[in-house]
Kinemage of the C-alpha trace (Angstrom):
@kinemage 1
@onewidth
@group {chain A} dominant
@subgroup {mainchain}
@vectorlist {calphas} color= white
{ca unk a 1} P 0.000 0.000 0.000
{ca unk a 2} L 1.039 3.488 -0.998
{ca unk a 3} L 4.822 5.105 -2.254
{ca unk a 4} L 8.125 3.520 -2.578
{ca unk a 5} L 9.914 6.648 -2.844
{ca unk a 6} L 9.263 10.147 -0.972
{ca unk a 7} L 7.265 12.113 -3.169
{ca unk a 8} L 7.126 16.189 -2.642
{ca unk a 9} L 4.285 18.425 -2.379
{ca unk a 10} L 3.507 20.708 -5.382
{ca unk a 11} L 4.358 24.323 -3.752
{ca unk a 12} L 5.307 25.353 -0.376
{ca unk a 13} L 2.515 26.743 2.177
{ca unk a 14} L 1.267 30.428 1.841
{ca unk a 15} L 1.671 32.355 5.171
{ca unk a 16} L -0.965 34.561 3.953
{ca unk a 17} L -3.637 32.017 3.685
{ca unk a 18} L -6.405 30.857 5.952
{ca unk a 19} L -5.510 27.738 8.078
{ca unk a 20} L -7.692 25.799 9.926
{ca unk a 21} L -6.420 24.086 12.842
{ca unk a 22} L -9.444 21.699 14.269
{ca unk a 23} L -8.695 20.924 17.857
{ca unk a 24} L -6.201 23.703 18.360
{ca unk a 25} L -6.768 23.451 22.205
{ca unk a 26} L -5.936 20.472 22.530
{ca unk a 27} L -2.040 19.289 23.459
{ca unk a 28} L -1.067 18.651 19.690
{ca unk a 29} L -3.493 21.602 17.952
{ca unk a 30} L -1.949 24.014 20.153
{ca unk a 31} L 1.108 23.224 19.938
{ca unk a 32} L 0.957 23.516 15.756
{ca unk a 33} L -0.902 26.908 16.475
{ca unk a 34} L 2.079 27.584 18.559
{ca unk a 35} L 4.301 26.391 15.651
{ca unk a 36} L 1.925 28.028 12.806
{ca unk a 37} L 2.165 31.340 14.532
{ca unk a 38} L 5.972 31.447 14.903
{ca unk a 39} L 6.167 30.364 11.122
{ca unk a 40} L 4.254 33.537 10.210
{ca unk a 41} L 1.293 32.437 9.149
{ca unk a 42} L -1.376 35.324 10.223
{ca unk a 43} L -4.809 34.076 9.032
{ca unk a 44} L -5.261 30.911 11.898
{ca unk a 45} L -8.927 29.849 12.720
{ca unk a 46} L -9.290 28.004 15.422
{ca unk a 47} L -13.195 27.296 17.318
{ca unk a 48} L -13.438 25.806 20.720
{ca unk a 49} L -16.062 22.597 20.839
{ca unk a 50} L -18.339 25.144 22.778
{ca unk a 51} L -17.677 27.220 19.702
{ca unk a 52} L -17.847 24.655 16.525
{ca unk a 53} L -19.040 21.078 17.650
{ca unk a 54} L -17.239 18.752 15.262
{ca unk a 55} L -19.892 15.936 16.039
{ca unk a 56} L -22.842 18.319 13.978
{ca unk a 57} L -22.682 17.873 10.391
{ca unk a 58} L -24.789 20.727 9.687
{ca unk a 59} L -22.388 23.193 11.945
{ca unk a 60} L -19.055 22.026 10.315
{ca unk a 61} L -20.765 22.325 6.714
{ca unk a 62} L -21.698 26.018 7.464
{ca unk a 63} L -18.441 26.518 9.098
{ca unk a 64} L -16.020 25.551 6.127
{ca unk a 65} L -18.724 27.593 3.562
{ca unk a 66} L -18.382 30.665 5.989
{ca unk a 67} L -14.113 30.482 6.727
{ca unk a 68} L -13.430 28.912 3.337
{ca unk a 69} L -10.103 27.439 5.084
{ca unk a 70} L -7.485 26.902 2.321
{ca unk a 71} L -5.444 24.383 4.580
{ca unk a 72} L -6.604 22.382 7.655
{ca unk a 73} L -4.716 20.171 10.193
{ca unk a 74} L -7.227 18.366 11.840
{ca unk a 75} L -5.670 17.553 15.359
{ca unk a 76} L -9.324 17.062 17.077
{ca unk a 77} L -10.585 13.537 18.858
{ca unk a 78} L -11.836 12.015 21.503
{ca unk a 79} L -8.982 10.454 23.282
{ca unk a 80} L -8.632 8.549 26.634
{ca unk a 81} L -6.464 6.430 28.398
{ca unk a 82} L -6.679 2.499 28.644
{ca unk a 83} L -9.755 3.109 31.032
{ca unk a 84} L -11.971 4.966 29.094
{ca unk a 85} L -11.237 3.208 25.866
{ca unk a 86} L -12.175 0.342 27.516
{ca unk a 87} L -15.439 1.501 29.301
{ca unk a 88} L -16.850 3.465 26.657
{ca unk a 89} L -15.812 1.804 23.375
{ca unk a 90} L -19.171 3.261 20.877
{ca unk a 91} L -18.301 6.872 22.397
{ca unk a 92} L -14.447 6.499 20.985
{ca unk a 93} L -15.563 5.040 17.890
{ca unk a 94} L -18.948 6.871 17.068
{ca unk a 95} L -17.818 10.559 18.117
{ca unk a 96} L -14.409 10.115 16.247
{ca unk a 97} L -15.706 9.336 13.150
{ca unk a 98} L -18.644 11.917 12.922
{ca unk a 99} L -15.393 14.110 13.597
{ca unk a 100} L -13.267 13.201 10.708
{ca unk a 101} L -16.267 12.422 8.489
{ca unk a 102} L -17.906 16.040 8.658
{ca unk a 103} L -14.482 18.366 8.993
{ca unk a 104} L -12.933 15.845 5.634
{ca unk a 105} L -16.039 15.687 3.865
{ca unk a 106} L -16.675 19.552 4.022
{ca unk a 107} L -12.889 20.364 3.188
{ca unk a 108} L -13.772 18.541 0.128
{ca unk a 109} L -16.684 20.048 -0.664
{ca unk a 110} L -15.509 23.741 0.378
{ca unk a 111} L -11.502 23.214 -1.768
{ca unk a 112} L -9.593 22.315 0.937
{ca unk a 113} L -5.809 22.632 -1.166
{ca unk a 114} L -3.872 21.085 1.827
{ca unk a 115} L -4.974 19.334 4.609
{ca unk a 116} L -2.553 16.610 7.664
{ca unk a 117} L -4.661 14.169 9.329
{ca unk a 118} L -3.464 13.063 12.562
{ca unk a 119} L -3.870 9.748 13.925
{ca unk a 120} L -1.762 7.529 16.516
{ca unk a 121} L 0.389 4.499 16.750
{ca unk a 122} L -2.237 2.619 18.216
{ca unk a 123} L -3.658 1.884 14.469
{ca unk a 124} L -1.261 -0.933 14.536
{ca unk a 125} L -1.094 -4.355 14.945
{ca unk a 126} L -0.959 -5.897 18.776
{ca unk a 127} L 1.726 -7.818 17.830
{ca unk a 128} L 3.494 -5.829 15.521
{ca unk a 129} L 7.031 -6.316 14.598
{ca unk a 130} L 9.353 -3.465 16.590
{ca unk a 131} L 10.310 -1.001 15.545
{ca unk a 132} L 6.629 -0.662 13.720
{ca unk a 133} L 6.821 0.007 9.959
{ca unk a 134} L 3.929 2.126 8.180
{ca unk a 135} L 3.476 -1.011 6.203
{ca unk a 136} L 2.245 -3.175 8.651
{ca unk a 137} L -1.180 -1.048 8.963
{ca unk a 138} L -3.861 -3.740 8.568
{ca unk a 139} L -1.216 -6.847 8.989
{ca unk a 140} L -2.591 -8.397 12.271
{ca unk a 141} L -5.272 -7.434 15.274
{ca unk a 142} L -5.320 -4.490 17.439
{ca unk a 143} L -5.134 -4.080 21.207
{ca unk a 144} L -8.238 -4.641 22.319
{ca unk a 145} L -8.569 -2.365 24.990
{ca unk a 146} L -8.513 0.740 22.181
{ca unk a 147} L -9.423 -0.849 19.152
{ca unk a 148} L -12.613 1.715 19.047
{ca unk a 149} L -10.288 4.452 18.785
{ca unk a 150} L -8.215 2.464 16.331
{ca unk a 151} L -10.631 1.172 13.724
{ca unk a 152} L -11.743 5.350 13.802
{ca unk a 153} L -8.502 6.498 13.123
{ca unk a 154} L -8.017 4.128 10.460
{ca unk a 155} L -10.622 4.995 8.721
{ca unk a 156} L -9.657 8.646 8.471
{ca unk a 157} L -6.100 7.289 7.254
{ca unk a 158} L -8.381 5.600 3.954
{ca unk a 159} L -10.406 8.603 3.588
{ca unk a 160} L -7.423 10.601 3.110
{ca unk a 161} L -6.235 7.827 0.892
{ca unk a 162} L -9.796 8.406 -0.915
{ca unk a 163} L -9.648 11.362 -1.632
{ca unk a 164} L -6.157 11.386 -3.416
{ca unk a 165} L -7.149 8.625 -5.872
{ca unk a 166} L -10.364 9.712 -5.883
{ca unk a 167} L -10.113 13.956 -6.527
{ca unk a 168} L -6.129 13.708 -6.954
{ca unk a 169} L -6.015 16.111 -3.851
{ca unk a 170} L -2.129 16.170 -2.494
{ca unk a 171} L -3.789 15.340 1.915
{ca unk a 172} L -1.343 13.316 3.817
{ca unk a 173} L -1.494 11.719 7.311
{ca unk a 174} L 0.893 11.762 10.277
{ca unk a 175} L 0.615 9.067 12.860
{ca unk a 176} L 2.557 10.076 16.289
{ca unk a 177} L 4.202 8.519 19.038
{ca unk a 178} L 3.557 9.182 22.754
{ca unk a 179} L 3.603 12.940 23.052
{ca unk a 180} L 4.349 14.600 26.246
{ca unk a 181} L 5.123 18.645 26.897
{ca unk a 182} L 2.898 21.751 28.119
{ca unk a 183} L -0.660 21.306 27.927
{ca unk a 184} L -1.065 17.680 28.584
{ca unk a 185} L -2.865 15.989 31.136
{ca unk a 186} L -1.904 15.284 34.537
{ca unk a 187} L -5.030 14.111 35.911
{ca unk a 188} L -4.562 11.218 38.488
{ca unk a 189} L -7.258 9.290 36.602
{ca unk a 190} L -6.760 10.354 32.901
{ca unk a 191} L -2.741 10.943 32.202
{ca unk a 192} L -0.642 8.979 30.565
{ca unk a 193} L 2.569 7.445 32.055
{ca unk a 194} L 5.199 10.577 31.553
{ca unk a 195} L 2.593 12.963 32.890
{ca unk a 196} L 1.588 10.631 35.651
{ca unk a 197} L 4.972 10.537 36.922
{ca unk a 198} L 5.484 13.988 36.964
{ca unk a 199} L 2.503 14.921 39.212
{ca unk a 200} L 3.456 11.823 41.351
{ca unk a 201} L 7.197 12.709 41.984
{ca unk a 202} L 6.559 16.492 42.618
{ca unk a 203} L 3.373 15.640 45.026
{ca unk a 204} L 6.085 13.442 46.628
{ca unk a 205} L 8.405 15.690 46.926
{ca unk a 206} L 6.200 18.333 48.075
{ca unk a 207} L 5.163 16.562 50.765
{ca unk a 208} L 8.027 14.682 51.811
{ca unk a 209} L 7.336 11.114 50.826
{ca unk a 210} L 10.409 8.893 51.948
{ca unk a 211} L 9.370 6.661 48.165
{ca unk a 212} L 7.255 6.398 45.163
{ca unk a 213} L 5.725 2.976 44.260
{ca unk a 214} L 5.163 3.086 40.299
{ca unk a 215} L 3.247 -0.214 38.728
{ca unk a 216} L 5.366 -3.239 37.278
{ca unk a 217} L 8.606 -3.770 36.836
{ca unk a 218} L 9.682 -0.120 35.014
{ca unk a 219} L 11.370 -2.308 32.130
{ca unk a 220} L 8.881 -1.842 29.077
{ca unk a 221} L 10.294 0.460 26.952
{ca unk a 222} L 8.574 3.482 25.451
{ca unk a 223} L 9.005 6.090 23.101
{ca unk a 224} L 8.589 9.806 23.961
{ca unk a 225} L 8.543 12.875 21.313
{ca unk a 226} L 7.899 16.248 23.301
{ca unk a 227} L 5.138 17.701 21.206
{ca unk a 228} L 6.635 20.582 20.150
{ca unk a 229} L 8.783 18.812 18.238
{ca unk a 230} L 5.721 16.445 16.761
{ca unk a 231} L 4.342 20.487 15.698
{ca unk a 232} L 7.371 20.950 13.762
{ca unk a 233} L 7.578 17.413 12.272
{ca unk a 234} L 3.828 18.674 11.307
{ca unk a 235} L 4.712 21.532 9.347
{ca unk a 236} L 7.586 19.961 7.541
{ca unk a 237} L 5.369 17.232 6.101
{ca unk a 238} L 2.977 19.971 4.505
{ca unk a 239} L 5.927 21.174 3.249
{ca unk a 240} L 7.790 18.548 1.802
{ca unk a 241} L 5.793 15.098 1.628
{ca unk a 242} L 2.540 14.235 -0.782
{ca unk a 243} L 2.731 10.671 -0.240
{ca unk a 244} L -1.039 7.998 0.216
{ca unk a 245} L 1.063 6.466 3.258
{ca unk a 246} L 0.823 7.565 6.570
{ca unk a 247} L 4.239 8.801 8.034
{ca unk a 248} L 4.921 7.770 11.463
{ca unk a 249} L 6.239 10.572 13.572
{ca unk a 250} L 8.530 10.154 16.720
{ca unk a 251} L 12.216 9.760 17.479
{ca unk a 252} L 12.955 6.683 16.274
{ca unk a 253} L 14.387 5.573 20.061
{ca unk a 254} L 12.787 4.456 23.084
{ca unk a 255} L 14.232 4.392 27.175
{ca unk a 256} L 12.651 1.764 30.268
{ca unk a 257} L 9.734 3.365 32.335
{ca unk a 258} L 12.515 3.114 34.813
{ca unk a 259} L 14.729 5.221 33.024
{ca unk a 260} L 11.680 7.667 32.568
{ca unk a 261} L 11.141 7.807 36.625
{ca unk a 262} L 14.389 8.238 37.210
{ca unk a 263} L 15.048 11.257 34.987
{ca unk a 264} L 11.675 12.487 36.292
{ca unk a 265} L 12.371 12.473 39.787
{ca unk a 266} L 16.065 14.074 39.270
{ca unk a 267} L 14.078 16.973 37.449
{ca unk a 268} L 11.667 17.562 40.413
{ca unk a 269} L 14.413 17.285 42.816
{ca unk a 270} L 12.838 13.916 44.425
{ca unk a 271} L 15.690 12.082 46.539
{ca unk a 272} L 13.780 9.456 48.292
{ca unk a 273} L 13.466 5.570 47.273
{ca unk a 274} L 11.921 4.656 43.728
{ca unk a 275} L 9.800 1.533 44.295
{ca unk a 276} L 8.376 -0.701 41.750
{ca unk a 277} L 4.900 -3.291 42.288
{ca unk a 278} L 5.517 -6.236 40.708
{ca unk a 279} L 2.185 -7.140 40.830
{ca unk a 280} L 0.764 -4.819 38.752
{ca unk a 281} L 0.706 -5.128 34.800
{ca unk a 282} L 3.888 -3.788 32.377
{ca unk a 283} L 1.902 -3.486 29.483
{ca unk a 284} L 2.919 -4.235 26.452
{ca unk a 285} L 7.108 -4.616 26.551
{ca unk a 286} L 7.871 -2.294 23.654
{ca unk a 287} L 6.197 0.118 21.224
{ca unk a 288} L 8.716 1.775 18.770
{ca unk a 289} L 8.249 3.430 15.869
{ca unk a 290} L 10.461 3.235 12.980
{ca unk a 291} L 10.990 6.746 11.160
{ca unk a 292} L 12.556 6.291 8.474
{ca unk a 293} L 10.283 7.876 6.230
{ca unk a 294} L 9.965 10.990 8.316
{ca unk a 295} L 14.196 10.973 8.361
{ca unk a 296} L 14.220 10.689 4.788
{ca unk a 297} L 11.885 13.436 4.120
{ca unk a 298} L 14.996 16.050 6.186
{ca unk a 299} L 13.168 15.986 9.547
{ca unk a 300} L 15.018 15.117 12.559
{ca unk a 301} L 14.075 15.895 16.263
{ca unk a 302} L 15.438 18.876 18.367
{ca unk a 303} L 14.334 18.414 21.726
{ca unk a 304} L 16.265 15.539 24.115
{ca unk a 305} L 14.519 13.381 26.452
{ca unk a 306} L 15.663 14.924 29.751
{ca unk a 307} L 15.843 18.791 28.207
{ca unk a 308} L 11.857 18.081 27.073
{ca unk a 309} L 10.993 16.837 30.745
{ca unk a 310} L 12.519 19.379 32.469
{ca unk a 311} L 10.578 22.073 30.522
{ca unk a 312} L 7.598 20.312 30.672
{ca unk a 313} L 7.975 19.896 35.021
{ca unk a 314} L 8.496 24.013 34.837
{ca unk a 315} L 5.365 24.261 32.858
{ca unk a 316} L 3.320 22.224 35.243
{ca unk a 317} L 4.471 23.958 38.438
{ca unk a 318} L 3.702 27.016 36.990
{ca unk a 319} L 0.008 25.682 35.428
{ca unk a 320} L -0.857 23.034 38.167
{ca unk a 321} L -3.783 24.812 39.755
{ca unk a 322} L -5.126 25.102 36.071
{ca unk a 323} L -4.106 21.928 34.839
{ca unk a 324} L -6.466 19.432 33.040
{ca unk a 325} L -7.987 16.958 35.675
């Protein structure tokens, strides 16, 4: 499925033109408005779900005929952790594609010139070879506890992949890795792993705890790509790939959750005893993508591992009465 080679985009973006970014509240839309903004593009739309509900055909069709966006990145979903994919399974799937149904089918209808899907590396097999090649979309079965969300975001990977055979329109998709940095959650219930330790080891250290007990073993490894560096891979690939695969974005290296706590707790300042509970669950023991395709395009990372968690621990200090819980 899809290109052999890399193939480039017709023209450059115009800085000029209007650019929807659908989501842009979110931890990856606002960090490409973040991005956008700093690249000097001046005509950004952005609507809040109060504003523009994504679910209601009828209000996304009136939007697109009244903003006439010339490009879109469409960074909005319904996303969850392991819990809520698992308890609510018809909300993931059902409000995720009315989402990418209404905002692609109207960005058809209205012109839409350029337009990045985002998806995520859950789309992929279970079981899938490491590190995990575009190529093995559709090669095996999914995690079960977020297959909802996967079978959604799947489907907006082969309506992009529609509409270039289809109307010959040059829309690509990105699919990223685990994305951490300011904005993210750091709910008790709702965060993922690097956000989770953060609050943990700075509550600890706040109040003195002589250790922090983390679940399993701390060796599964995962990889992290701070997300303003996903923004930036974002922007390249309007600029410089029009290919019908997806193009798996992330640093192409992982570290042990143990090597995550540890870095984590030297960047709060927490000295007492790391624990680990065995009896809880590891998860699956690696999830790597490989990046080849995004290296090949000229994109490399810029933000390191421990630099990216230290700014991120500086932007939750100064946010954590406003944080998302």
């Amino acid at each position: 499925m899809g290109d052999s080679v890399i193939p480039q985009p017709p023209v450059s973006l115009d800085r000029s033109a209007s650019f929807f970014v659908a989501g842009h509240r979110g931890l990856v839309g606002s960090a490409i408005w973040r991005k956008l903004e700093a690249a000097g593009f001046d005509r950004l739309i952005g609507r809040s779900s109060s504003e523009l509900d994504l679910r209601d055909r009828a209000a996304v069709s009136a939007f697109f005929a009244e903003t006439k966006p010339r490009y879109v990145v469409l960074a909005a979903a319904k996303v969850g952790g392991i819990l809520a994919n698992s308890t609510y399974p018809v909300d993931f799937l059902s409000e995720n594609l009315r989402i990418q149904v209404n905002v692609l089918d109207s960005a058809l209808e209205h012109g839409v010139e350029r337009l990045l899907f985002l998806g995520s590396s859950c789309i992929y097999p279970k079981l899938a070879p490491q590190p995990i090649k575009e190529e093995y979309l559709l090669t095996g079965h999914l995690e079960p506890t977020n297959d909802a969300y996967a079978i959604a975001k799947i489907a907006g990977i082969l309506q992009i992949q529609a509409v270039r055979r289809q109307y010959g329109l040059p829309w690509i998709s990105a699919m990223p890795t685990n994305l951490y940095g300011p904005g993210d959650n750091f709910s008790p219930q709702g965060s993922h792993v690097l956000p989770a330790l953060i609050r943990r080891f700075d509550e600890a250290r706040g109040s003195g705890a002589e250790s922090v007990t983390n679940w399993g073993t701390g060796s599964p490894r995962r990889e992290f790509l701070h997300v303003d560096d996903m923004a930036s891979a974002c922007l390249h690939l309007l600029e410089n790939y029009d290919g019908s695969d997806q193009v798996n974005v992330g640093t192409g290296e992982d570290s042990t959750i143990r090597e995550i706590a540890e870095i984590v707790a030297d960047e709060v300042g927490y000295d007492g005893r790391i624990e680990w509970d065995t009896t809880k669950p590891d998860g699956t023991p690696r999830k790597l993508l490989d990046v080849t395709k995004l290296r090949q395009s000229g994109w490399e990372p810029t933000i390191g591992l421990r630099d990216g968690i230290a700014s991120t621990v500086h932007w939750y200090r100064e946010h954590v009465n406003t944080v998302r819980t």
